[in-house]
N, C-alpha and C positions, 0 to 999 in steps of 0.2 A: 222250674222254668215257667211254671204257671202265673208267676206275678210278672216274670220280662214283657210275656204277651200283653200284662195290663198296663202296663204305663207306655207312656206317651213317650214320642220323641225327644223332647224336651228333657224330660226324667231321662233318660236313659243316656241322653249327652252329658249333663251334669254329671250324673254317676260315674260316668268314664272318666271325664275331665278331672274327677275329686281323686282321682287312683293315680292322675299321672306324678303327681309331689312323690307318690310310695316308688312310684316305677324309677326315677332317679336316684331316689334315696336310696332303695338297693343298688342300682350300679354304681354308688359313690360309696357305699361299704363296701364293696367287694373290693374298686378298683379305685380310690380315693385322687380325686386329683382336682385340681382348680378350677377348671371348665365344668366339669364338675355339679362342683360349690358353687360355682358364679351363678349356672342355672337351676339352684333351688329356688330362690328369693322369687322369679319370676314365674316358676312353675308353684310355688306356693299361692301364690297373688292367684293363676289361671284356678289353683281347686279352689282356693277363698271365694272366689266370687262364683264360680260354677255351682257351690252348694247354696250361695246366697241366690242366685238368679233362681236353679230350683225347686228353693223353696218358694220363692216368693210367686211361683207361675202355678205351682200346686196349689197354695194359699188363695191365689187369683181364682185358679178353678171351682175351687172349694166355694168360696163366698158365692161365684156367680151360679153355680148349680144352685147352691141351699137358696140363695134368692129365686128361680126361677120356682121351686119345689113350695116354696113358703115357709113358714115357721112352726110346723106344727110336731109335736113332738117323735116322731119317730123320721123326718128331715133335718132337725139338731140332732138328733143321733149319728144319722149318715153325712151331716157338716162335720161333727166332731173327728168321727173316722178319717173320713180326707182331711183334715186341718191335718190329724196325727200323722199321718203317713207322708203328706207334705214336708215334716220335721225329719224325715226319713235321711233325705237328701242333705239335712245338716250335720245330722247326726255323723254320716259314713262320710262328710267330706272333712270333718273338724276330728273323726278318729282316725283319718289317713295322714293330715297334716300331724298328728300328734307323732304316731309310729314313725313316720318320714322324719321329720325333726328327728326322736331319739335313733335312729338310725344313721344319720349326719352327725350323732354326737359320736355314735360310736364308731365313726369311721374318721373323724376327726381325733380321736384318740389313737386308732389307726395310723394316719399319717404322722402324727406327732412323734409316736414311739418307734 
């Protein structure tokens, strides 16, 4: 719980928003139906760009800290760290579109049969 306290609102929007594709994609395996279907395409679009916005606000961070801090070496060490942790929010928003996608396959094989 000790990392929730560390990030930003931002972060922690993103982070939600990248879950909502998996939150459908379960109720569309469970209970398959066209409504559905219809709203993954859009709920996928809301986490695609929720991990891109994210990232790119972390990445923002990152640069403007290490520029205030300067360039010396133990400042690129703590820019590296924020850049990576920045990729964080890409990371879990493009592994929930993945599982959500296979989760729509396999509820689409559902309704099929």
């Amino acid at each position: 719980m000790n990392i929730l306290r560390q990030m930003g609102l931002a972060a922690i929007l993103s982070l939600l928003l990248s879950f909502s594709p998996l939150v459908m994609a379960v109720a569309y395996v469970i209970r398959p139906s066209e409504r559905r279907l219809a709203l993954m395409r859009p709920l996928s679009q809301v986490g695609l760009f929720a991990a891109l916005a994210g990232t790119a606000i972390g990445l923002i961070n990152s640069l403007v800290s290490l520029s205030s801090r300067g360039f010396d070496p133990e400042s690129l060490k703590i820019g590296a760290v924020g850049s990576a942790e920045a990729l964080v929010a890409l990371a879990v928003g493009f592994g929930c579109l993945t599982v959500a996608w296979l989760l729509v396959a396999a509820g689409m094989g559902r309704q099929r049969g």
